[in-house]
ZABA-783576 format. One record per residue (C-alpha): residue number from 1; x, y, z; chain. Coordinates in steps of 0.25 Angstrom, whole numbers. Layout:
N
   nr      X      Y      Z  kette
  NUM      X      Y      Z      A
...
This chain:
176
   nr      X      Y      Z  kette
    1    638     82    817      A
    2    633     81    831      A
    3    631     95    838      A
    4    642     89    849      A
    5    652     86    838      A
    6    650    100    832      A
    7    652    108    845      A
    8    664    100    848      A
    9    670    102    834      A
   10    667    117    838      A
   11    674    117    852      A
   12    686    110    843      A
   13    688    121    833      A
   14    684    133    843      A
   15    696    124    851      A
   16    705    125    840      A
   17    703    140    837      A
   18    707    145    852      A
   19    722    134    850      A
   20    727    125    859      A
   21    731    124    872      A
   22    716    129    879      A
   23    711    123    892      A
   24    701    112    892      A
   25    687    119    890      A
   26    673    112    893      A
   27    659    115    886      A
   28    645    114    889      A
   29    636    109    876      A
   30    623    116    878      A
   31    612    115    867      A
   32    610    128    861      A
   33    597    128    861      A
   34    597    124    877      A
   35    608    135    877      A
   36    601    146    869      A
   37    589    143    876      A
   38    596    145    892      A
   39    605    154    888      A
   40    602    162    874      A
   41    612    174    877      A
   42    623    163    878      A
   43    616    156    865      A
   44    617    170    857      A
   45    632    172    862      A
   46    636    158    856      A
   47    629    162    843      A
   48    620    150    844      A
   49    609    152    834      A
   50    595    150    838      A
   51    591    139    833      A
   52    604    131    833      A
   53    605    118    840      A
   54    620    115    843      A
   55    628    113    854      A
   56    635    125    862      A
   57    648    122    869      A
   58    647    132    881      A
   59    661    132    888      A
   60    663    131    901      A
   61    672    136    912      A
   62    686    132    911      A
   63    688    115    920      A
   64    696    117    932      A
   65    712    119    928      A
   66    717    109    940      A
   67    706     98    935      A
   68    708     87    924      A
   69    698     89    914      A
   70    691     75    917      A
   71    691     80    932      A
   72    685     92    927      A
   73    676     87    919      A
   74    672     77    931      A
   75    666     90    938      A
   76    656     95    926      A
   77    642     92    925      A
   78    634     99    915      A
   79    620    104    917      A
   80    609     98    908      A
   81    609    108    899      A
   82    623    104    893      A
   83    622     96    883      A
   84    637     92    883      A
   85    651     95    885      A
   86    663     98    877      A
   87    678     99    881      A
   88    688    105    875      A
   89    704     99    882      A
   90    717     99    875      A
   91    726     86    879      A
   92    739     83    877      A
   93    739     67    871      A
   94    754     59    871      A
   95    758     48    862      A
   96    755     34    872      A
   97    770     33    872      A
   98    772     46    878      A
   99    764     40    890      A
  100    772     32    898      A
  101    781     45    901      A
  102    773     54    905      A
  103    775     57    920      A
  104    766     55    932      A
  105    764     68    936      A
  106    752     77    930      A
  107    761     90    928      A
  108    774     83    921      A
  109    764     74    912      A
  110    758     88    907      A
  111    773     92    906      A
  112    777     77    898      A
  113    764     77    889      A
  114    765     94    885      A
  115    781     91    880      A
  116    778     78    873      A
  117    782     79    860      A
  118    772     69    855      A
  119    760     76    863      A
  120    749     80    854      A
  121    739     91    859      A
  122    725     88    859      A
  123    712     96    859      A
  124    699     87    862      A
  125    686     92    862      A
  126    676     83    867      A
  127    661     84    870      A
  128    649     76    876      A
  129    634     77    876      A
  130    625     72    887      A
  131    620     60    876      A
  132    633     55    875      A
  133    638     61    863      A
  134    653     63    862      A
  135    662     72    851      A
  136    676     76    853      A
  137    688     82    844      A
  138    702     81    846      A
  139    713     92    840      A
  140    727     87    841      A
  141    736    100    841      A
  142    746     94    829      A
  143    733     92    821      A
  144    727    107    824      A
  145    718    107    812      A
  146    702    107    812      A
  147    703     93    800      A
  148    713     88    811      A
  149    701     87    823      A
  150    698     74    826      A
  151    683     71    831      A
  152    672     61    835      A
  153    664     56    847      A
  154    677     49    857      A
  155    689     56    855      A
  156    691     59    868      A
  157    682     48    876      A
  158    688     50    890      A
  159    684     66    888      A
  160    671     62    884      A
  161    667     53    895      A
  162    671     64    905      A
  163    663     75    898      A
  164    651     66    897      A
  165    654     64    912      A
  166    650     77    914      A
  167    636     75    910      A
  168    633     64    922      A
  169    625     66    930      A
  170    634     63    944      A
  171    643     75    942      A
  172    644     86    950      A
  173    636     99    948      A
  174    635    108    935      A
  175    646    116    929      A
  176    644    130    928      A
């Protein structure tokens, strides 16, 4: 197992511990032996050995409320010393023939898709490296079990493209 496929298969059960219903949340991957090395009070508080060679998921200010996440994520760029990215977003999915009905505006969609009785909650967890390399995990709420999570490299392809879009260079300055 790849150490982005682990640290996303941790962010899906530390997900699943604190329930539903959470606001997206976006991490920095650092090395830990970049981490331990640039910040080893941080390192020892994360419990990271010192000889371990993983990746840590360092979470990072809440996105802006009034942005979509894909605006949001538009205004990142990491510093070099991010490896990657992971982001945790829960979604609501409809069947394709619920589509047709829902209404043009933003606030009654929500309203239509969050009373749908064929809605089905999802949890994705998606990460990036600068390589290229791509994991995600998808938790649908009527299948809240840890055998039920589904995983691999494109789940969530759109997601992925915009979190690696944060690693170009033609973005605007670092985050904080």
């Amino acid at each position: 197992m790849s150490l982005l496929e682990e640290v996303v298969l941790d962010l899906e059960r530390h997900s699943a511990q604190e329930g539903w219903d959470s606001a997206p949340r976006i991490y920095a991957l650092v090395r830990s032996t970049e981490l331990r090395r640039a910040e080893p009070d941080l390192a020892d508080q994360l419990g990271l050995p010192p000889d371990a060679d993983t990746l840590a998921a360092l979470e990072q200010p809440s996105l802006p409320d009034k942005a979509s996440v894909e605006d949001a994520l538009a205004t990142i760029a990491w510093p070099d010393a991010v490896e990657g990215c992971a982001l945790v977003m829960e979604r609501i999915v409809l069947p394709p023939d619920a589509e047709d009905d829902i209404p043009e505006d933003e606030a009654e969609a929500a309203e239509y898709a969050a009373s749908h009785p064929k809605r089905e909650d999802v949890r994705m967890i998606v990460g990036v490296l600068r390589d290229g390399a791509r994991h995600s995990a998808l938790r649908l709420r009527r299948h809240d079990a840890d055998d039920e999570v589904l995983t691999g490299p494109d789940l969530v392809p759109a997601l992925a493209e915009a979190l690696a879009a944060t690693f170009e260079p033609d973005e605007p300055g670092p985050r904080g």
